[in-house]
MARMAR-921335 format. One record per atom (N, C-alpha, C): residue in three letters; x, y negated, z negated. Coordinates in steps of 0.1 Angstrom, whole numbers, padded with zeros to 4 digits, always signed. Example, Ala and Ser with C-alpha at 12.3 -4.5 7.8 and 13.67 -1.06 7.14 Angstrom:
ALA+0132+0057-0078 ALA+0123+0045-0078 ALA+0132+0033-0078 SER+0128+0022-0071 SER+0137+0011-0071 SER+0129+0000-0079 
This chain:
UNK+1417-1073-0008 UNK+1421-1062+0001 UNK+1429-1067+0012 UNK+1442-1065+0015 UNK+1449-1068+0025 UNK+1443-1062+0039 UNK+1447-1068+0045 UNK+1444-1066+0063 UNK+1456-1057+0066 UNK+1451-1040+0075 UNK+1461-1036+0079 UNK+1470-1042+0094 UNK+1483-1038+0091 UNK+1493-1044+0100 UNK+1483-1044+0115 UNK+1492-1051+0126 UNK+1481-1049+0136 UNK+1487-1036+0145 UNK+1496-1031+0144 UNK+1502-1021+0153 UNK+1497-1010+0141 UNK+1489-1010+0132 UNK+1485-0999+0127 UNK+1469-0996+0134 UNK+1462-1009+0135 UNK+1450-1006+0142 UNK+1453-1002+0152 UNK+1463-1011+0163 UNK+1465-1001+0174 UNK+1466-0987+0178 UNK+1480-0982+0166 UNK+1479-0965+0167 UNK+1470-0958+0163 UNK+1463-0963+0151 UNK+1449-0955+0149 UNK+1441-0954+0159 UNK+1433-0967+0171 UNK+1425-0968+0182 UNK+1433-0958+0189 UNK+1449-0961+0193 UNK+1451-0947+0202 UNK+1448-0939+0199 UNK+1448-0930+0189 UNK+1449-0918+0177 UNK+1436-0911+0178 UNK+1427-0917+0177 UNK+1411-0918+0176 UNK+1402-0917+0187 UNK+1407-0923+0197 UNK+1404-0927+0213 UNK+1406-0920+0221 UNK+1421-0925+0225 UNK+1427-0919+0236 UNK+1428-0905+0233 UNK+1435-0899+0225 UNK+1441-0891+0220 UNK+1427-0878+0216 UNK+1418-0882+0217 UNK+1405-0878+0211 UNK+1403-0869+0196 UNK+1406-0878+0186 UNK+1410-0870+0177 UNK+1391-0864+0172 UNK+1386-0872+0172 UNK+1373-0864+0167 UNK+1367-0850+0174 UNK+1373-0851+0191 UNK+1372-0837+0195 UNK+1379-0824+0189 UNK+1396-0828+0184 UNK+1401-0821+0182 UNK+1397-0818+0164 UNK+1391-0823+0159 UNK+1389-0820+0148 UNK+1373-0811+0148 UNK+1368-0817+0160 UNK+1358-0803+0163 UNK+1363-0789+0161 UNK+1374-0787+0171 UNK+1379-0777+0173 UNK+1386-0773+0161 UNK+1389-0779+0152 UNK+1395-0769+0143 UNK+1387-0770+0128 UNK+1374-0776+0132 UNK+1359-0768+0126 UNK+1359-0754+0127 UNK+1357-0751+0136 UNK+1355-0738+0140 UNK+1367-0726+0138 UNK+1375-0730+0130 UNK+1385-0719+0123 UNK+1391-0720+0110 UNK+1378-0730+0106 UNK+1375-0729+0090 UNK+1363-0727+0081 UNK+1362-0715+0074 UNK+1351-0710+0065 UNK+1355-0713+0050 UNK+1346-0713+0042 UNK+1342-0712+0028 UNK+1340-0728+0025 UNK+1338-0730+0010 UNK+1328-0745+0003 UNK+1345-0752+0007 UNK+1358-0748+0007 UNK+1367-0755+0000 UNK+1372-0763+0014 UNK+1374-0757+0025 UNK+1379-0761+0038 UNK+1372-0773+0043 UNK+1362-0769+0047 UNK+1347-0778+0053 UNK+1350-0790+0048 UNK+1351-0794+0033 UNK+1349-0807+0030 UNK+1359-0817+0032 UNK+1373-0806+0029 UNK+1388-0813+0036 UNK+1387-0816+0048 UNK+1381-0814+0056 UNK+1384-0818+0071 UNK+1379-0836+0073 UNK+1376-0838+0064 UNK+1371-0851+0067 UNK+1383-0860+0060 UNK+1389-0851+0054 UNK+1402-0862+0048 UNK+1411-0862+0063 UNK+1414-0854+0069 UNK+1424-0854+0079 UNK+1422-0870+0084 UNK+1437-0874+0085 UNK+1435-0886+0094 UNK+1448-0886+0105 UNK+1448-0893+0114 UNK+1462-0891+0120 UNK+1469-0897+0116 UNK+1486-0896+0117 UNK+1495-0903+0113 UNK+1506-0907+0122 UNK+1516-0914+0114 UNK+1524-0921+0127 UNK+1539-0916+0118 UNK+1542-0907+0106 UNK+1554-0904+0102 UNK+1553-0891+0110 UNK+1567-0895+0119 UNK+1571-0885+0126 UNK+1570-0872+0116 UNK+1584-0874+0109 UNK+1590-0864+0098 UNK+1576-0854+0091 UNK+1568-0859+0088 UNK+1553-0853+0085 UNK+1545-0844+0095 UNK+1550-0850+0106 UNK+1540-0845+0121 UNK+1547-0833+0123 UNK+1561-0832+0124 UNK+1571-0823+0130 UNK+1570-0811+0119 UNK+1568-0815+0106 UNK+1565-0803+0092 UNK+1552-0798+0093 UNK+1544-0805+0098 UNK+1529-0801+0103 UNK+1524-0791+0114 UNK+1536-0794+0125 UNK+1532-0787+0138 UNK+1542-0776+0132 UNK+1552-0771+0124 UNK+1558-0760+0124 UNK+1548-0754+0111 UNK+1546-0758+0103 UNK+1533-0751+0096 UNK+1521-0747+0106 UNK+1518-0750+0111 UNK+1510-0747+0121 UNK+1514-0732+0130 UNK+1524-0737+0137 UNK+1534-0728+0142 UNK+1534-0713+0137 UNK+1537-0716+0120 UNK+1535-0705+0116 UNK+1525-0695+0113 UNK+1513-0706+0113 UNK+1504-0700+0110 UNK+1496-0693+0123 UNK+1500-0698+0130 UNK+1492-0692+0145 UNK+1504-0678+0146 UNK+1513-0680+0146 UNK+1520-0667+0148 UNK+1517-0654+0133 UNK+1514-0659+0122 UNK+1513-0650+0113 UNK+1498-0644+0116 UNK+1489-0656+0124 UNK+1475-0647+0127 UNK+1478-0638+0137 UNK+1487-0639+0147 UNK+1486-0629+0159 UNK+1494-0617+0150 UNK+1498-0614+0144 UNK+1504-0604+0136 UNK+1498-0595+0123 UNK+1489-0605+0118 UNK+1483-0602+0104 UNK+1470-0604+0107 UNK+1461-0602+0097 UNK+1446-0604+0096 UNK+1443-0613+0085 UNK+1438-0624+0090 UNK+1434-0637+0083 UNK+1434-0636+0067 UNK+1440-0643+0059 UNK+1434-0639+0046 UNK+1419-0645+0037 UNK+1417-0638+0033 UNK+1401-0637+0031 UNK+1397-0646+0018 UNK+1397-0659+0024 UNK+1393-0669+0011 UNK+1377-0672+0012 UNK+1370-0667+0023 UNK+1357-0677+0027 UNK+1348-0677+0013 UNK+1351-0661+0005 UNK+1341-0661-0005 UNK+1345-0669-0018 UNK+1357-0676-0019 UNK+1359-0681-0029 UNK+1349-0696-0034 UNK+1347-0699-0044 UNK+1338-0710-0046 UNK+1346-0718-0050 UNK+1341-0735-0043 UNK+1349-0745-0046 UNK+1348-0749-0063 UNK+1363-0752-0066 UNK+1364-0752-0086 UNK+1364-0764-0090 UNK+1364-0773-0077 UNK+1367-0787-0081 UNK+1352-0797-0090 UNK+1341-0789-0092 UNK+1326-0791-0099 UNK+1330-0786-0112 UNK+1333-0772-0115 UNK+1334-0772-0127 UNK+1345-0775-0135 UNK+1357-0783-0128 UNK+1371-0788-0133 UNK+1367-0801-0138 UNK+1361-0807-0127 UNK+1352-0817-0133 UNK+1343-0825-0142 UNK+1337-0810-0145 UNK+1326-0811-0154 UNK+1335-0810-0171 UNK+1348-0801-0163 UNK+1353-0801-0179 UNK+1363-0810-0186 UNK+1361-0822-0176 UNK+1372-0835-0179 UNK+1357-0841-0191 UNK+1348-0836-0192 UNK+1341-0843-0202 UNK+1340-0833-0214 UNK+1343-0847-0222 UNK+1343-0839-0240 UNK+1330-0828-0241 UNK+1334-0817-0246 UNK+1324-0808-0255 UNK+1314-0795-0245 UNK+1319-0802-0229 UNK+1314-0792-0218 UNK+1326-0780-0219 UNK+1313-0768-0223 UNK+1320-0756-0218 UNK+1313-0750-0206 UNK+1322-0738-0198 UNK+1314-0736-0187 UNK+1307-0720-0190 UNK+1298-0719-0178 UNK+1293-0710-0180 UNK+1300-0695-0176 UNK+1295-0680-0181 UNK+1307-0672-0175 UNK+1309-0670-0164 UNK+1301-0673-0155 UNK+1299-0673-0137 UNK+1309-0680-0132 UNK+1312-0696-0137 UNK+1318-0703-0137 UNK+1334-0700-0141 UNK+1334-0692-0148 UNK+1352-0689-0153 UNK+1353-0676-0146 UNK+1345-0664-0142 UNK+1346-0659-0136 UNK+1352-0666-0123 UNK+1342-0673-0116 UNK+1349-0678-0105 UNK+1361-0687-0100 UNK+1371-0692-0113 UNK+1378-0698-0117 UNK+1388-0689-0116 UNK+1387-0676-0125 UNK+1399-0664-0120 UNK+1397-0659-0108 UNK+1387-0657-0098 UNK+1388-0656-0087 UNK+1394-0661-0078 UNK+1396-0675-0084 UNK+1398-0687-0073 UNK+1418-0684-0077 UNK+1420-0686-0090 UNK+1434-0679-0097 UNK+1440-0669-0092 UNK+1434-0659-0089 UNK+1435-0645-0081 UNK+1441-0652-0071 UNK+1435-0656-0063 UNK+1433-0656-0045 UNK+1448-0665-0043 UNK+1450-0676-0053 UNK+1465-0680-0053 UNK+1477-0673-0057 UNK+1473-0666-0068 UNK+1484-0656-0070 UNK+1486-0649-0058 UNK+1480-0645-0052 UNK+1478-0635-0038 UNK+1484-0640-0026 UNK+1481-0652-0024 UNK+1489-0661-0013 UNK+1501-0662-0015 UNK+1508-0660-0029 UNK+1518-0668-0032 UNK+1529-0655-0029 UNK+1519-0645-0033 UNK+1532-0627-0030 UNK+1527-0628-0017 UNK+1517-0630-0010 UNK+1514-0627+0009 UNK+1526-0631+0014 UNK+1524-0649+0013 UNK+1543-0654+0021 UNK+1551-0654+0010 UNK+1555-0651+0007 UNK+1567-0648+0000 UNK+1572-0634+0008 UNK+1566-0628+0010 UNK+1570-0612+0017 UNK+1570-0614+0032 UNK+1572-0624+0036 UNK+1568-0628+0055 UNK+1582-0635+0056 UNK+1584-0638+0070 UNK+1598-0645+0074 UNK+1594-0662+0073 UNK+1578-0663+0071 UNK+1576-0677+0074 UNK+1576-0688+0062 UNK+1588-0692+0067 UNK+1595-0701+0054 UNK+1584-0708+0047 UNK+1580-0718+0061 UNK+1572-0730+0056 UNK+1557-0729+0047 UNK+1549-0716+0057 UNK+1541-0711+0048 UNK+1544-0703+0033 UNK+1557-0702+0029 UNK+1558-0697+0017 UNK+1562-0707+0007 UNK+1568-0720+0014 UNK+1568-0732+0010 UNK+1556-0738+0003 UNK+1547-0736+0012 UNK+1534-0745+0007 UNK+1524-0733+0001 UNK+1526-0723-0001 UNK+1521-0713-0007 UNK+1524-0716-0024 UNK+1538-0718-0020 UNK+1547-0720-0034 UNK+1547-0730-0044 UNK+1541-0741-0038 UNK+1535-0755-0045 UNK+1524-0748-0056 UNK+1515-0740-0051 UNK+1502-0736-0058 UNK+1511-0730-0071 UNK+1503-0738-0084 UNK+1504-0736-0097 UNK+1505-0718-0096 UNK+1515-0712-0105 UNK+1517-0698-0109 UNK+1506-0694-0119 UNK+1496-0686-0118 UNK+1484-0683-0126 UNK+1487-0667-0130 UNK+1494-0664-0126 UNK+1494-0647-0131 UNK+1495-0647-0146 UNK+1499-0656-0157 UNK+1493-0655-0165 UNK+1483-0653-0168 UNK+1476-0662-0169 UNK+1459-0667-0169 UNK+1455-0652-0162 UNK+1456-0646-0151 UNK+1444-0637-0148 UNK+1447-0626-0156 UNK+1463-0624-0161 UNK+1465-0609-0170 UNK+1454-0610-0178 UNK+1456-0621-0186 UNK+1445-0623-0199 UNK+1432-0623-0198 UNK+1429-0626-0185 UNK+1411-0631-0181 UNK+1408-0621-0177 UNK+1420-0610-0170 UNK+1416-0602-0163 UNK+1404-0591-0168 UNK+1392-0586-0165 UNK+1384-0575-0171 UNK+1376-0579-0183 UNK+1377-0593-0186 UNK+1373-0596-0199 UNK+1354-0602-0193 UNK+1352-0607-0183 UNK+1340-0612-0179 UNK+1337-0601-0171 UNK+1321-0596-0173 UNK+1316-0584-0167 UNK+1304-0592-0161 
């Protein structure tokens, strides 16, 4: 395992320290709900690419402006898929119908994001909306089929 550079432990100690990033990652605890958010927060780390920070804070940007205008979109109830995606990287596991139900739910809620910004001025959020895999197939077909 290589040793990181030393002006990397520096900006991290800034980052961490000075900068108090564990506070601020308090704070943006508290304006995240459901299984999927919560666990991501512990990936956050700081960085030192400008170009990343500057596409970060105008995503951001957008999103604080699209909440003073709109009403939050409503993911809290979705269940995290990354257990049963999991489970089906192993031969011969099928899931159960709770489980695929919840899978088109989860399908849903991105199809939905993807027409929300798309229909808004906010580029960037329609940007990263737009990365998420196109499932409107998948739900036509799934759609009404699990009761």
């Amino acid at each position: 395992m290589m040793n990181p550079e030393p002006e990397t432990i520096a900006g991290d100690f800034f980052s961490l320290e000075t900068l108090e990033f564990a506070g601020a990652l308090e704070i943006l605890r508290g304006f995240l709900t459901g299984p999927i958010a919560l666990p991501r927060l512990g990936e956050v780390k700081p960085g030192t690419d400008v170009a990343k920070i500057k596409h970060d804070f105008e995503l951001v940007k957008e999103a604080r402006e699209y909440g003073i205008e709109n009403p939050r979109p409503g993911l809290s109830g979705i269940s995290d898929p990354r257990p049963s995606l999991e489970r089906l990287g192993v031969e011969g596991v099928v899931l159960e119908p709770q489980e695929i139900l919840a899978m088109v739910e989860m399908a849903r809620a991105a199809c939905d994001l993807r027409t929300l910004f798309r229909q808004t001025p906010f580029t960037s959020l329609d940007m990263l909306a737009g990365r998420m895999a196109d499932f409107r197939d998948l739900v036509k077909r799934l759609d009404g089929k699990i009761l």
